[in-house]
N, C-alpha and C positions, 0 to 999 in steps of 0.2 A: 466672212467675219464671224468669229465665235459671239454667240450672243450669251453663253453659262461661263463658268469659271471652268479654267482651264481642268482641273482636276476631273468634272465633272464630263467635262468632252471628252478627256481621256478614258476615264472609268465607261462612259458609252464607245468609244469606237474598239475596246476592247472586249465589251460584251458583242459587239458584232464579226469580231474577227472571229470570237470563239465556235459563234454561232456558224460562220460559214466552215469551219476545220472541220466543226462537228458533221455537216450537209457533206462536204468532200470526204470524211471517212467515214459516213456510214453509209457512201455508195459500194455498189455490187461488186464495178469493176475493178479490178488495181491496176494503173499503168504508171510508165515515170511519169507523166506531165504532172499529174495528179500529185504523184507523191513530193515533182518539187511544189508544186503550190501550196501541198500543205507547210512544207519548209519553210517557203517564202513568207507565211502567212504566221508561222512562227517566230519564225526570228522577228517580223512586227511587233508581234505581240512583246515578244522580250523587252525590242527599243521603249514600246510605248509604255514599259513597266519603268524602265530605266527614268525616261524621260519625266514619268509622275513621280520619281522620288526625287530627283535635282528639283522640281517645280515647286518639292512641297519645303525648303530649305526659306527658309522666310529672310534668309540676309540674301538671295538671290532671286528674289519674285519680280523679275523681271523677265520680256520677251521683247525681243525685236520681230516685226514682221515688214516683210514689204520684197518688193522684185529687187532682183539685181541691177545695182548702180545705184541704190538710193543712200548710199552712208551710212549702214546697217555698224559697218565694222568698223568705220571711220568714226561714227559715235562710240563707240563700245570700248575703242583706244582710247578717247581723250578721255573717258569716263576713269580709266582707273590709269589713267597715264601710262598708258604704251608709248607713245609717241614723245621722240626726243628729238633734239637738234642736234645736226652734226654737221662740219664742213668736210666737202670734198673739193681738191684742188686739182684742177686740171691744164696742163701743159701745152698750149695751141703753137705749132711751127715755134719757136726758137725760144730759150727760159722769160727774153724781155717782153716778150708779148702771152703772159699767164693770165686766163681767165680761172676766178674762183666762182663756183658752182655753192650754192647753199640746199640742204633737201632737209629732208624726213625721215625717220625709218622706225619701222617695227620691232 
């Protein structure tokens, strides 16, 4: 659980990525593993630049956190009304016997 503001964590896990690229490139050896981790370790860095500028937009200073299945995106639809009503009708053995089906969609 974050206990600073989110900028704050971000602005920190970014001084440590830097710090680790710097420890990987100013070792001796060069190999690919190496060079993709530095990669890897950039393009982090980019998301985590990306991420602290959407954060810092003050009509969207919000986050969801939590595991999957908890309603993360099911909140996030009805928040700005994703979620509409629609009928689907569906035809069971012969037109006199029609069940209608009611759902949701995104």
């Amino acid at each position: 659980m974050l206990t600073t503001q989110p900028q704050e964590e971000i602005t920190s896990l970014k001084q440590k990525l830097r710090h680790e690229i710097s420890k990987l490139s100013g070792a001796s050896e060069n190999n690919i593993p190496k060079y993709i981790c530095i990669n890897n370790l950039n393009s982090k860095l980019e998301r985590l630049e990306e991420i602290k500028k959407l954060l810092s937009i003050d009509k969207y200073k919000i986050v969801f956190i939590g595991t999957i299945g908890q309603g993360k995106t099911t909140a996030i639809c009805h928040l700005f009304n994703l979620i509409s009503d629609f009928k689907v009708s569906n035809t069971i053995g012969c037109p006199t016997n029609s069940a209608i089906v009611w759902g949701r969609y995104f």
